[in-house]
C-alpha positions as CSV (number, residue, x, y, z in Angstrom):
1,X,28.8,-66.2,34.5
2,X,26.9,-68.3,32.8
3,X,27.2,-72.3,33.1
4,X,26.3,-75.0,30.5
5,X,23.3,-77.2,31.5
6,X,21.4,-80.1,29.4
7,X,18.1,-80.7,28.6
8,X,16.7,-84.4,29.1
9,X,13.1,-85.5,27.1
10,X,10.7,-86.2,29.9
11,X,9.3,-89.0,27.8
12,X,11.6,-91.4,27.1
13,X,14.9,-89.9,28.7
14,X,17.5,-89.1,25.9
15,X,19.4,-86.4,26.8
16,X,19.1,-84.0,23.2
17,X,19.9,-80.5,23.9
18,X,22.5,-77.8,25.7
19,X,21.9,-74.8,26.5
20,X,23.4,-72.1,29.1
21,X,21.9,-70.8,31.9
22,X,22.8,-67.7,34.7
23,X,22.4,-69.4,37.4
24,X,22.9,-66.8,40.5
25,X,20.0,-64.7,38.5
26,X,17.8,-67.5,37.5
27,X,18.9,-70.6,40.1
28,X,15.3,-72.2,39.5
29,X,15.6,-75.2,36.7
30,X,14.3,-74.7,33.3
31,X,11.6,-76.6,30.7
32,X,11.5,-76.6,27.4
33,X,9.8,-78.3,24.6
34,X,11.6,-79.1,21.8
35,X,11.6,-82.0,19.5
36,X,12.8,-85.1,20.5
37,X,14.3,-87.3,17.7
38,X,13.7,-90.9,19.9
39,X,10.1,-90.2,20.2
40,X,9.9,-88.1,17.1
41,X,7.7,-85.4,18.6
42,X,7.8,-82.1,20.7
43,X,7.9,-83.2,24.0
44,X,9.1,-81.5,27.6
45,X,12.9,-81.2,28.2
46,X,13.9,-80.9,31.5
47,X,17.4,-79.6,32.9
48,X,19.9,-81.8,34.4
49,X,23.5,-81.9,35.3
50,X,25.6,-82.3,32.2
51,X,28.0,-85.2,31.6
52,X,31.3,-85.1,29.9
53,X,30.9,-88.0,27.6
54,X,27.1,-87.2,26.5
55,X,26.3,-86.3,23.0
56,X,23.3,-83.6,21.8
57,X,21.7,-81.2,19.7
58,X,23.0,-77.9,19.6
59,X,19.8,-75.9,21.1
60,X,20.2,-73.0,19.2
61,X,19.1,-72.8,15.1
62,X,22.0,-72.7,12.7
63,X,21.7,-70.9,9.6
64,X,24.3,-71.3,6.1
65,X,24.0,-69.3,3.7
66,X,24.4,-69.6,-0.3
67,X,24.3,-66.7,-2.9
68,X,23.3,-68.3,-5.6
69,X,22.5,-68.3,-9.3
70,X,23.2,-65.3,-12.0
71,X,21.7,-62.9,-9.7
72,X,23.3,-64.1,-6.1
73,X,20.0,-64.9,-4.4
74,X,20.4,-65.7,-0.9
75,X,19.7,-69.6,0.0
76,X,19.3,-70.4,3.4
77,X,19.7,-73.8,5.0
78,X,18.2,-73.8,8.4
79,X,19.5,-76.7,11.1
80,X,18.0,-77.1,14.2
81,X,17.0,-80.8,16.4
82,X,18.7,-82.6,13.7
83,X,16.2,-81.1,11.0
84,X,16.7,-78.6,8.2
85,X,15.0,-76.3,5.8
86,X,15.5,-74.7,2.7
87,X,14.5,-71.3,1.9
88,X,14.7,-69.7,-1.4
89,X,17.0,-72.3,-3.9
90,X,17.5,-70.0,-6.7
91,X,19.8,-72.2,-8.6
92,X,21.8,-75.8,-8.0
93,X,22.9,-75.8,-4.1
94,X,25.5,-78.3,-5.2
95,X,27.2,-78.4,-1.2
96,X,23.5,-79.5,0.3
97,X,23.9,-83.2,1.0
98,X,27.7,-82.8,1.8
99,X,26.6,-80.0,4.9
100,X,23.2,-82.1,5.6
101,X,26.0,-84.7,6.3
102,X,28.1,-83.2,8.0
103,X,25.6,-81.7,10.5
104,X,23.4,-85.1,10.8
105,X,20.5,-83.3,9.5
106,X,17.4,-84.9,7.3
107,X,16.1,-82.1,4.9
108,X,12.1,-81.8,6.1
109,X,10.7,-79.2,3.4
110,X,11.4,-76.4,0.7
111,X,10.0,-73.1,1.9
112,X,9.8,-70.0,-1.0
113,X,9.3,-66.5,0.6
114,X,8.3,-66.2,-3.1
115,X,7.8,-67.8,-6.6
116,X,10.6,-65.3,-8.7
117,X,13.0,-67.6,-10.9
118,X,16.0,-66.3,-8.8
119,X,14.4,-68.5,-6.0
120,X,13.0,-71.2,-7.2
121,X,15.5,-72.4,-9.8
122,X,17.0,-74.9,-7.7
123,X,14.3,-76.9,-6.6
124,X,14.0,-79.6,-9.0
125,X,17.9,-80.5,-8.5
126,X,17.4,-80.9,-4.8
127,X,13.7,-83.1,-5.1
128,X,16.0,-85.5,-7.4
129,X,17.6,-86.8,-4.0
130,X,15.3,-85.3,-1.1
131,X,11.5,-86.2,-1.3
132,X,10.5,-83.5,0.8
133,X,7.1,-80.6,0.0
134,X,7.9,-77.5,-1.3
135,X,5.5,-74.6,0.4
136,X,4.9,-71.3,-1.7
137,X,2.0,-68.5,-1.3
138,X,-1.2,-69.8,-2.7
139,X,-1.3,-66.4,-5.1
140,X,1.9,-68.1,-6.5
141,X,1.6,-71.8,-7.4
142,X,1.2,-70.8,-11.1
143,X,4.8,-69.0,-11.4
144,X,6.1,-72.4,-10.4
145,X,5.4,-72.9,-14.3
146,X,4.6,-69.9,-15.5
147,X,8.1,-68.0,-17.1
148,X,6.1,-64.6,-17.5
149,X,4.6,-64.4,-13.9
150,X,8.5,-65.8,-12.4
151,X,9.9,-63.0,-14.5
152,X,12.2,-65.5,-16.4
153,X,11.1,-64.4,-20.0
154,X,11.6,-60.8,-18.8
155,X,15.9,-61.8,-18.4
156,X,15.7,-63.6,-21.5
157,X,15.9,-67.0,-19.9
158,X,13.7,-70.3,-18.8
159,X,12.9,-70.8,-15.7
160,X,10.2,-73.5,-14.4
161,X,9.6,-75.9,-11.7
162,X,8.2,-79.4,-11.9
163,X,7.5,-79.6,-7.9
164,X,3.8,-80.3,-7.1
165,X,3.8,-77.3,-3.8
166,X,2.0,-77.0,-0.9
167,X,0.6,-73.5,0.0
168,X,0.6,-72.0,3.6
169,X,-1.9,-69.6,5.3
170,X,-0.9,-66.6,7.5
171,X,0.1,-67.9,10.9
172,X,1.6,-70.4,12.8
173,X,2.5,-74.0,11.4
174,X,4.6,-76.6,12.3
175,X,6.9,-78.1,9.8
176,X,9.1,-80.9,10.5
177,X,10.8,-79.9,13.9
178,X,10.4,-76.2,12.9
179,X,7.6,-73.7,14.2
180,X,7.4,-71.4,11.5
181,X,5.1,-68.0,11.5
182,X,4.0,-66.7,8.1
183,X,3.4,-63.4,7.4
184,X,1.7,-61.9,4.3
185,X,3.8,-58.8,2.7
186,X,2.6,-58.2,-0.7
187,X,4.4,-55.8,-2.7
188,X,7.1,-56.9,-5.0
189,X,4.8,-59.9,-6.0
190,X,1.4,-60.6,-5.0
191,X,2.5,-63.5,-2.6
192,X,5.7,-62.1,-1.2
193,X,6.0,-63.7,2.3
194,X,8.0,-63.6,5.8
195,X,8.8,-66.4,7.6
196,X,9.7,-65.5,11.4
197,X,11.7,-68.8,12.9
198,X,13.7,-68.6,15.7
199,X,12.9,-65.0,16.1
200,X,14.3,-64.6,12.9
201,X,13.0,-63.0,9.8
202,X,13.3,-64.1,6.4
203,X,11.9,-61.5,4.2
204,X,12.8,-62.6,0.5
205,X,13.1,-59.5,-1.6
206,X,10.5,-57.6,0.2
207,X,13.1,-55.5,2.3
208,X,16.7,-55.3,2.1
209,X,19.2,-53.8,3.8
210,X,18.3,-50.0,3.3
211,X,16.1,-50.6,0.5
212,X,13.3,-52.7,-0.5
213,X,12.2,-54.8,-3.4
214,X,11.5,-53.7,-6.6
215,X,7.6,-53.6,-7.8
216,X,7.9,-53.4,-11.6
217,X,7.7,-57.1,-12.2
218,X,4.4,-58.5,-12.6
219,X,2.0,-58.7,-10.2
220,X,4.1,-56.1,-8.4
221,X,2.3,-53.0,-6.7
222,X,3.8,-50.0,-5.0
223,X,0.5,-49.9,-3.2
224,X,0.6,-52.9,-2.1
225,X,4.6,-52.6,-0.9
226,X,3.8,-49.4,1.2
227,X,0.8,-51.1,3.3
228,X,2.9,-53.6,4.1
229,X,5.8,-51.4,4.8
230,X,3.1,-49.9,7.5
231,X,1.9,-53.5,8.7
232,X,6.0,-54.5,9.0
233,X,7.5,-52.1,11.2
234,X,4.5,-52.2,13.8
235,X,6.6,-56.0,14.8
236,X,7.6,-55.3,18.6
237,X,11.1,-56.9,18.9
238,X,14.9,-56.1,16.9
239,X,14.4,-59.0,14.9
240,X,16.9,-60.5,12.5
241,X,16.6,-59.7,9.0
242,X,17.6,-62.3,6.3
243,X,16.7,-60.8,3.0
244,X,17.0,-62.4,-0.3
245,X,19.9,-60.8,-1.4
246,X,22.4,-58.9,0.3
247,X,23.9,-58.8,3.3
248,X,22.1,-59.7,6.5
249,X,20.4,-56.5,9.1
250,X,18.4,-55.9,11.5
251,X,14.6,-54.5,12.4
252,X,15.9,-51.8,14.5
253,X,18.6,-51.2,11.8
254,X,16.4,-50.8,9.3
255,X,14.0,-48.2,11.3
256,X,16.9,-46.1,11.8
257,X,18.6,-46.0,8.3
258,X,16.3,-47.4,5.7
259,X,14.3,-44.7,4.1
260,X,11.5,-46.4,3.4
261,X,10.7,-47.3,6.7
262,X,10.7,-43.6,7.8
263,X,7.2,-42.1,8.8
C-alpha cells in the first residue's frame, strides 16, 4: 500500500508538493529538489506528515493535448510546479489561457521539436498575450520566415512567424521550472529535435506510432533519418513517446512493432 506524503522546501518552509511513497519497502524519508514558487528556485524538499487542510502542487507533470490546424498537429501543454510549456502550436490554441487558468499555471516558453508550418503556426497568436521565448534548432531559425524551407508554399498556403527564437544545444537545460534534455534527430528536417522531460519523449514528426516522418520536404534526408533511427533506439529506458501527430506510444512499443526500428 502506498500512503500519500508531502514535500516541504527546506528554504523557506512552504509545503508545495505530494507525492506517494511505499512505506514498509522504503520506510526511510525522501528528498527532492523541485522548484519552489516562494523562493522562486530549485531547492531541497523534504517529506513530512501531510495535513488535511494544506494546499500543493501536484508532483507529477501534466500533459494536454491539442490536434491542431488543417493537418491535426499534436500541441502539447506541459504543467508542472505551477509552470507550463508549449510544444509545437501549429495553429490558434484558442483554450490556452482558459486551462493556464484553470491550473494556476504562468506559461514560461515556446519549445518547437521543429520549424514545419503545421507547428509553428500558432505562435504569434499566443506571444500577443504571453511574453515568453520561443526555442527552435539553430539549423531552423530561418523557416520561422521562410514559407519554402516550413513547407508552406509546398500546400499552397502562408505560413510565417514574427517571433525573434532562441536556439538550444544538445543537452541538458533548464527552462523555467522545467529540466529539459535535447536531443538532435535529423531526418525529416535538418533540425528535427527530441525533448525528453519527465522521462518523457516528445519526438515531433521524427517517429510516429509505427512509422516515421516523411523526408521529402526540404532539407529532408533519408540518410540522415536512418542514423538517427540507429542513435534513437540505443535510449535504455520504455520511454513515453509523444509524437507530432497521432496517437501517443511507447519506446518498447515501437521496438516491437515499428518496422523501421527493426535491425
Amino acid at each position: 500500500m502506498r500512503d500519500r506524503i508531502t514535500f516541504k522546501c527546506s528554504v523557506c518552509g512552504e509545503e508545495n508538493y505530494i507525492g506517494t511513497r511505499n512505506k514498509k519497502k522504503h520506510p526511510e524519508r525522501m528528498t527532492i529538489k523541485k522548484y519552489c514558487p516562494k523562493c522562486n528556485q530549485k531547492t531541497d524538499h523534504k517529506e513530512i506528515k501531510i495535513k488535511d487542510d494544506m494546499s500543493f502542487y501536484v508532483l507529477f507533470m501534466k500533459i494536454i493535448t491539442r490536434a491542431l490546424g488543417p493537418v491535426q498537429a499534436n500541441c502539447y501543454l506541459l504543467i508542472q510546479d505551477g509552470h507550463a510549456l508549449v510544444i509545437d502550436p501549429g495553429a490558434e490554441f484558442k483554450d490556452l489561457d482558459r486551462l493556464l487558468e484553470v491550473e494556476h499555471a504562468n506559461l514560461d516558453a515556446i519549445l518547437l521539436t521543429h520549424a514545419h508550418f503545421d507547428h509553428i503556426g500558432g505562435i504569434d497568436s499566443i506571444l500577443k498575450n504571453h511574453d515568453v521565448d520561443v526555442y527552435v534548432n539553430p539549423h531552423e531559425v530561418q523557416f520561422l520566415i521562410n514559407p519554402d524551407l516550413n513547407g508552406s508554399n509546398t500546400f499552397f498556403t502562408h505560413v510565417v512567424s514574427h517571433a525573434k527564437p532562441r536556439t538550444f544545444k544538445e543537452g541538458l537545460m533548464t527552462i523555467g521550472a522545467f529540466d529539459v534534455e535535447v536531443f538532435f534527430f535529423p531526418g525529416h528536417s535538418i533540425g528535427s529535435t527530441v525533448f525528453k522531460i519527465d522521462d518523457k519523449l516528445f519526438t515531433g514528426d521524427f517517429i510516429f506510432q509505427g512509422s516515421i516522418g516523411r523526408m521529402d520536404l526540404e532539407t529532408g534526408s533519408e540518410y540522415a533519418m536512418f542514423q538517427s533511427l540507429k542513435k534513437f533506439i540505443q535510449f535504455d529506458q520504455n520511454y513515453p513517446i509523444y509524437p507530432g501527430h497521432g496517437p501517443s506510444t511507447t519506446l518498447d512499443l515501437e521496438r516491437r512493432w515499428n518496422p523501421y526500428l527493426q535491425n
